[in-house]
N, C-alpha and C positions, 0 to 999 in steps of 0.2 A: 713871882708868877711870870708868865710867859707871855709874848707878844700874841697877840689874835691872829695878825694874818700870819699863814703861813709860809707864803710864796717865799721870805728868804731864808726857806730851808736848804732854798739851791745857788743862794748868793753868798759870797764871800768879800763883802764890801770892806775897803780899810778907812777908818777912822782915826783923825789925831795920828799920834806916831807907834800906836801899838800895829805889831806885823801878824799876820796871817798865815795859817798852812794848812793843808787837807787833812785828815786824819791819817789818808793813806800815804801821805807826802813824806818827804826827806829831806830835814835840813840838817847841816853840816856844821859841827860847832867851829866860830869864827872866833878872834884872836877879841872880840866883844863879848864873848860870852858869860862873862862873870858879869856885865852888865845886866843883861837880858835874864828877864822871867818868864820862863818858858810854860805857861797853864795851859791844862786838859780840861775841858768844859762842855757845855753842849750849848746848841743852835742859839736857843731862844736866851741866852743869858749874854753869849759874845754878840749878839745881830741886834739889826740899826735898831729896834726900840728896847733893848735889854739894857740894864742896869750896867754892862761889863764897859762898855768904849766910856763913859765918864768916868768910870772910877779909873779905869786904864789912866788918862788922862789928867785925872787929879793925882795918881799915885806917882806918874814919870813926874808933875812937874815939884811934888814933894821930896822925891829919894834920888830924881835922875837915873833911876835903872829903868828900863824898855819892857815892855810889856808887848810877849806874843802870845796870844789864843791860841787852843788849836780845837777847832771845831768836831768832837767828836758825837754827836748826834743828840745824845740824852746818858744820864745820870750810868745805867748799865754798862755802854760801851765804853765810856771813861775808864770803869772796871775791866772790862774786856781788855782794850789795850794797853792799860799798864801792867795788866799780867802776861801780856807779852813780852813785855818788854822788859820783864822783871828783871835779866839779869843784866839788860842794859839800858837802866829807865833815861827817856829821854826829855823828858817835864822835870819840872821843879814843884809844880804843884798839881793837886789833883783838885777838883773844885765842882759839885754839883753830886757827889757820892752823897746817900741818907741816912737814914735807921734802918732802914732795910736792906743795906750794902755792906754797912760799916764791918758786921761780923766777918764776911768772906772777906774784906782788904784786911782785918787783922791776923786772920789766921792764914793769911799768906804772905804778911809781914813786908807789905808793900812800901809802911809809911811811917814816918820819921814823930817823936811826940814833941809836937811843939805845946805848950800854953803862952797864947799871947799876954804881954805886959798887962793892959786892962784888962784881962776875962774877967775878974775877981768884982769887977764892981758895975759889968754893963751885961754879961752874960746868966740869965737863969739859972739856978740850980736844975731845973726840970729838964731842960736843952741841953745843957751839961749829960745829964744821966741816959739822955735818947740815945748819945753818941756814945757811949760806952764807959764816962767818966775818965778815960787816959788822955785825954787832948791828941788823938792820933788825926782827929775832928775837930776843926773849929764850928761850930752852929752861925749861919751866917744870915738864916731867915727858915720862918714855918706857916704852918697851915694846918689844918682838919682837908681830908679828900670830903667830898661830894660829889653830888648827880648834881649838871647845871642844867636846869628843865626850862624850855621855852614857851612861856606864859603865850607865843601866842598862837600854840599847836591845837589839835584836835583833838588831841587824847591827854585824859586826869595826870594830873602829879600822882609820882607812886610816893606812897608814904612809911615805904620799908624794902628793903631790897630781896624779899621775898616775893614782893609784886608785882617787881621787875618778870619774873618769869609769864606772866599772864599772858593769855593772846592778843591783847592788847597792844600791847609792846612789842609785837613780832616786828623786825628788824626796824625796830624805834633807837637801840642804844648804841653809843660808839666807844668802844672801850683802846687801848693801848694795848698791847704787846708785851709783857710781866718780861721777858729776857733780855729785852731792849729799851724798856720804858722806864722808870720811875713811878708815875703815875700807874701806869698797869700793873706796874708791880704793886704800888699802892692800893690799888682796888683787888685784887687776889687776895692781901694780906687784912682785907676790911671781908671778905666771904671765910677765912678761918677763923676771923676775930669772931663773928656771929653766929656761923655755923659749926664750926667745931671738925670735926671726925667727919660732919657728913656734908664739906665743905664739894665735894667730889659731888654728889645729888644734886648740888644746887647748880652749878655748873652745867653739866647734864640739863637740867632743866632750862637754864637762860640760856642755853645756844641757839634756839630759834630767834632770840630776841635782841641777837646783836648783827648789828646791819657791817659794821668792819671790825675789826682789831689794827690798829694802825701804828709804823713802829714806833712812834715816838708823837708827846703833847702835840706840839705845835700842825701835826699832821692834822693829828684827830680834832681839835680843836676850829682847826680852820674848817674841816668841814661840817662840824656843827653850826659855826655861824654862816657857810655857808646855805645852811636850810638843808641840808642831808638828813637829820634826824634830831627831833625834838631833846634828845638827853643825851650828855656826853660827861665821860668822869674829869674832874677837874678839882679845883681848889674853891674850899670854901669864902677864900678872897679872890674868886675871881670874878664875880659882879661887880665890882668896885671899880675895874675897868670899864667898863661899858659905862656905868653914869661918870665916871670921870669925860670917855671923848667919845661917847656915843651922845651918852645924855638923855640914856633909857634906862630902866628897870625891865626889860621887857625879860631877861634872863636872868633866874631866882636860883640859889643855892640852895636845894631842898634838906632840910634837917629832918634826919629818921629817930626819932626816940631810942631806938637800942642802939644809938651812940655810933664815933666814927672813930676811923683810925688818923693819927696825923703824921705828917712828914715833917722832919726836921733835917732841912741840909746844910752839908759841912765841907769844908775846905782843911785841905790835909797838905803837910810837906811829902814828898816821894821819896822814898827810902834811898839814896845814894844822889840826890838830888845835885848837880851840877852845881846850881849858884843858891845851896842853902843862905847865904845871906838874904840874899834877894829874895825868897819864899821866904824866911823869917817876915820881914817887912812889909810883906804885901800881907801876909797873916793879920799884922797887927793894922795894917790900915783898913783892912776888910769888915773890923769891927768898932772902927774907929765911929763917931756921930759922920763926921762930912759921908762916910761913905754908905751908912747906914740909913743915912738920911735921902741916898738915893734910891735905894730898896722899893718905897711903897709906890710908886707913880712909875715906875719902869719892871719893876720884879713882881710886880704885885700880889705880892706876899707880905707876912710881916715879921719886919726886919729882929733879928736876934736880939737887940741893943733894948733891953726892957724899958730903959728911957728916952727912946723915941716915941713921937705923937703922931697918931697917923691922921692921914687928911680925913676930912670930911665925907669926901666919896667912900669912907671903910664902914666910917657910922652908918651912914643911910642904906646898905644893903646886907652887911655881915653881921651874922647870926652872932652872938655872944655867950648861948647858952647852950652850947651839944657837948654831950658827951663823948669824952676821949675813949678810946677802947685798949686795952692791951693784947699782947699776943705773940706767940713765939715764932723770930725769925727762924730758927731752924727749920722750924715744921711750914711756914712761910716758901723756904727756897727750896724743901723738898718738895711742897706741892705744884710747883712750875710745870716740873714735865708732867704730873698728871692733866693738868689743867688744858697744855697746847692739846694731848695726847686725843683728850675729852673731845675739843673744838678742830683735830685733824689737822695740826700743825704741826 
């Protein structure tokens, strides 16, 4: 899961000895660089309350290879710039791509198939099969998406995403960016799972009822707890945060009976990868316990490793009984441009 405040969507703090670079930036491969693990990621996974600078940290003082982030906004641009950069990738690893990704990085043959040493006895068969079963994907944490409704608003919980459309809701919801987002794109892919064919009407109808589309979680998010609007799409472990260091319930994961869809994400080698050693090894420590064990209280999500226990703050707010949905990404990433086209973006 991702940090609440948003504000360092525009910092690039360094931590420990893992290095830093812009998305847009240029680094120059130095006479270190078979040392150096060069990851593509986004905001809220490399920034100061993400799970990334500890594992960074524990993975240099394990292997002695360097760990640099490179801040590329959310789960989509990840995609975006390594097919840039296809025929001269400059990562070693890709890290925060989903189940709603995965299909375009393989049929553009981005990424190298690794299976880590343990997958066999800490990774899910289900997690396994979100990602397409070839280990082009490691599964490294997941979730069910939701509506996180603020119990202390003026207007009802909706109890299906059909209700969302109401007058009610007029510019009550803050949705993500499906081209740039992950989430967004999660939540587009939760209107084809339910509506089918006439995923487009429904669209149409909830556009009065969305206050932004913002490009990325951590955006949108922060302005939900900012009090900009009572319901924002998100993770079904994302109340777990708030009574972890709020120390409120006051923000509820609403479960809709016709089921959700979930995100499973994965960390990938990059097809010509520089220091494939070094992406080997951050792979296999990425699902290792220590690193996995930092997943639920910084990612707030949960962790890939089926024999990790998550804290107490997972119990006391997360649902354990919604229904997963299925649904095809093709007809998912065809519906994008209908969707902007609908809301005149």
């Amino acid at each position: 899961m991702k940090k609440i405040n948003y504000i360092f969507l525009t910092l690039l703090s360094i931590y420990s000895s893992a290095a830093y670079i812009s998305c847009s930036g240029k680094k120059s491969v130095s006479a270190e660089r078979e040392k150096e693990v060069v990851i593509y990621t986004y905001d809220s996974f490399m920034g100061e309350w993400g799970p990334g600078m500890q594992i960074a940290k524990d993975f240099e003082a394990a292997t002695r290879f360097k760990v640099t982030y490179v801040n590329c906004g959310d789960g989509a641009q990840i995609l975006s710039k390594a097919l840039l950069e296809k025929t001269s990738p400059q990562s070693d690893i890709l890290l925060g791509l989903d189940n709603n990704l995965i299909d375009k990085a393989r049929s553009e043959k981005i990424l190298t198939e690794y299976k880590p040493e343990n997958a066999d006895s800490v990774i899910p068969e289900g997690l396994h099969e979100a990602l397409g079963k070839d280990w082009l994907l490691t599964p490294y944490d997941y979730s069910q998406f939701a509506l996180i409704y603020d119990t202390q608003s003026d207007v009802p919980a909706p109890e299906k995403l059909e209700d969302l459309t109401k007058s009610v809701y007029a510019k009550k919801i803050i949705l993500m960016d499906p081209r740039t987002s992950t989430p967004g794109l999660g939540f587009l892919a939760w209107t084809v799972a339910v509506f089918g064919d006439g995923y487009a009407d429904y669209w149409k109808a909830l556009k009065p009822s969305i206050l932004t589309m913002s490009p990325g979680w951590s955006a949108g998010y922060g302005l939900f707890t900012a009090g900009e609007a009572p319901l924002v799409i998100s993770y079904m472990t994302s109340p777990a945060y708030h009574v972890y260091a709020d120390k409120t319930t006051r923000y509820k994961a609403l479960v809709f009976a016709e089921g959700h869809v979930q995100q499973v994400e994965g960390a990938g080698i990059t097809k010509g990868a520089l220091n494939g050693k070094g992406a080997r090894a951050f792979i296999d420590y990425l699902i290792s316990d220590a690193a996995q064990n930092v997943i639920p209280l910084t990612q707030w999500m949960v962790p890939a490793d089926k024999n990790i226990t998550l804290p107490d703050c997972y119990k006391e707010v997360v649902p354990g009984d919604a229904k997963t949905l299925s649904y095809n990404t093709e007809k998912v990433s065809a519906a994008v441009n209908t969707v902007m086209n609908i809301l005149g973006n």
